[in-house]
N, C-alpha and C positions, 0 to 999 in steps of 0.2 A: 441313415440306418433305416431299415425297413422293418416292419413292426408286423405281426401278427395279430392283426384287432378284432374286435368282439363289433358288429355294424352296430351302426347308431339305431336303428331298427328295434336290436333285441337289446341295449341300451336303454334303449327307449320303456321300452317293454317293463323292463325288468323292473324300474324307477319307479314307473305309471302303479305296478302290483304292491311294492313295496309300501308303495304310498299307501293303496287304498288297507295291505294290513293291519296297516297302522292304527286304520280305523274300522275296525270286525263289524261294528254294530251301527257306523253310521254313512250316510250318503253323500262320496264327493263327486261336484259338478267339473265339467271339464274342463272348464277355465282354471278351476282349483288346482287342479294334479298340475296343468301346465303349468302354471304362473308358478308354482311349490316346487315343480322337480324341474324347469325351464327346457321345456319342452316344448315346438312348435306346436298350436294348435292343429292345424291340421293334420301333420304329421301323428298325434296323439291319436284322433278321429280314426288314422287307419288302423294304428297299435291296436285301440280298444277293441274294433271291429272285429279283427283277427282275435281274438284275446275271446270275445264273447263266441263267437264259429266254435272254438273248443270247448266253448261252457265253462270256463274260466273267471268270466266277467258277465255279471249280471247288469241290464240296464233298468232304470226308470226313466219313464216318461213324463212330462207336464209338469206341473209347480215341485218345485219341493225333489225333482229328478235328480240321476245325476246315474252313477257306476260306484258299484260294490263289488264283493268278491263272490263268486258262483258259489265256493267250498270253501271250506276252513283253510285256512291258512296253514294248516301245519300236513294237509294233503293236496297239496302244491307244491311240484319243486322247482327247481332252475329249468332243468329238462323241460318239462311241459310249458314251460312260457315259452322260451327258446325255439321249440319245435312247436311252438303256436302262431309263431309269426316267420321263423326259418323254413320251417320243413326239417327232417330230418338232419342231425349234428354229424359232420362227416368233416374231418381233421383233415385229410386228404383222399382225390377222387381212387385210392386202390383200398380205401376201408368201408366205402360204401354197399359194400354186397355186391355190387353189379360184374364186378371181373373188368370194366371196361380199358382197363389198362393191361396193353401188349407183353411189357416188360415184367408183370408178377411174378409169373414162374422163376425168372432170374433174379429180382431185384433184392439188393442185397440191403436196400433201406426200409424194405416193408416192415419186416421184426418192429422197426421204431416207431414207424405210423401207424401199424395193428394195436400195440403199447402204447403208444401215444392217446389211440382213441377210445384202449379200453377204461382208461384212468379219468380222461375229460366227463367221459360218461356217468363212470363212479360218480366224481367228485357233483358232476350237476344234477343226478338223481339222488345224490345223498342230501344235498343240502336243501332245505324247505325253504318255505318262504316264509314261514313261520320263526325260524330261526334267524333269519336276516331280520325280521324286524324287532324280534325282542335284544340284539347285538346293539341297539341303534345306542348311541354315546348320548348320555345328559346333557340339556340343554347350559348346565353350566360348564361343561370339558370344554376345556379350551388347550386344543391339541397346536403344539407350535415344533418346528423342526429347530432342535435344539443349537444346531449350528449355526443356522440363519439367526435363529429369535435374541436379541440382547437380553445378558441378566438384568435384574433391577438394579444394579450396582451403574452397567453398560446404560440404561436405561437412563438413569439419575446425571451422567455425565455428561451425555448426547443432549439432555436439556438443557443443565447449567452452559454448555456450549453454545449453546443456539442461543440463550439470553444473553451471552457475550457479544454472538455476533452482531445480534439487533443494536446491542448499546453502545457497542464499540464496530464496527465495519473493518476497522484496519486491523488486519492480521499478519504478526509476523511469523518467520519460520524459527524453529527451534533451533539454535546451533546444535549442527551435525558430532554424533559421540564418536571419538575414533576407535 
């Protein structure tokens, strides 16, 4: 299956800003954001770089350095990180203004891609960065996918099981119910 992904890049990006909202009023080093959002270092170095070009990401220098946020967090959006390290967000190349595709006049899938890209837009100018991180989940949620996760009941049996196995090894099979 083939996936329409978001690159590791504005991934990157986006991870690196969240972070630093996180913290409005204090200074994280670059090792911090990587090693916290696992992030290659170097790869970070070019993120940030791009990130500061737009005035986005403030740096310090010398003891005590590191990256903060240029603006407030809450006049920051997706959009402007996105197009701080992409360039311009273009869904596909006949939404981009330029006409460089032959088949527009005819194409009967533009309607979807023009709609497609005014919605992405929306949604990534709508949303701050401000808002992503006041979303962030307490550090006691302990989010589990109910299907997969055993209840405590599943939980309690799967143990008593295992102490079986340790004390006893030899396992028979249950006779079969017809």
């Amino acid at each position: 299956m083939s996936l329409m992904q978001i690159p590791r890049k504005i991934e990157y990006a986006l991870r690196a800003m969240i972070y630093l909202a996180d913290r409005p009023v204090s200074i994280a080093r670059g090792t911090e954001i990587a090693n916290r959002e696992q992030i290659p270092k170097y790869y970070l170095e070019k993120v940030i770089r791009d990130l500061m070009r737009r005035g986005l990401v403030h740096a310090r220098r010398g003891p005590g350095g590191g990256y903060q946020l240029a603006r407030a967090a809450n006049t920051i959006t997706f959009r402007d990180i996105i197009e701080a390290v992409e360039g311009p967000i273009t869904l596909n190349v006949c939404t981009d203004g330029s006409s460089s595709c032959a088949l527009q006049p005819t194409c009967r899938m533009y309607r979807v891609w023009e709609k497609g890209q005014r919605v992405l837009l929306e949604v990534f100018s709508d949303t701050s960065l401000a808002e992503i991180a006041a979303s962030r989940p307490s550090p006691q949620t302990v989010v589990c996918d109910p299907v997969v996760a055993p209840s405590t009941a599943e939980t309690a049996a799967l143990r008593l099981s295992a102490q079986h196995l340790v004390r006893d090894p030899v396992v028979t099979a249950a006779p079969a119910k017809a």
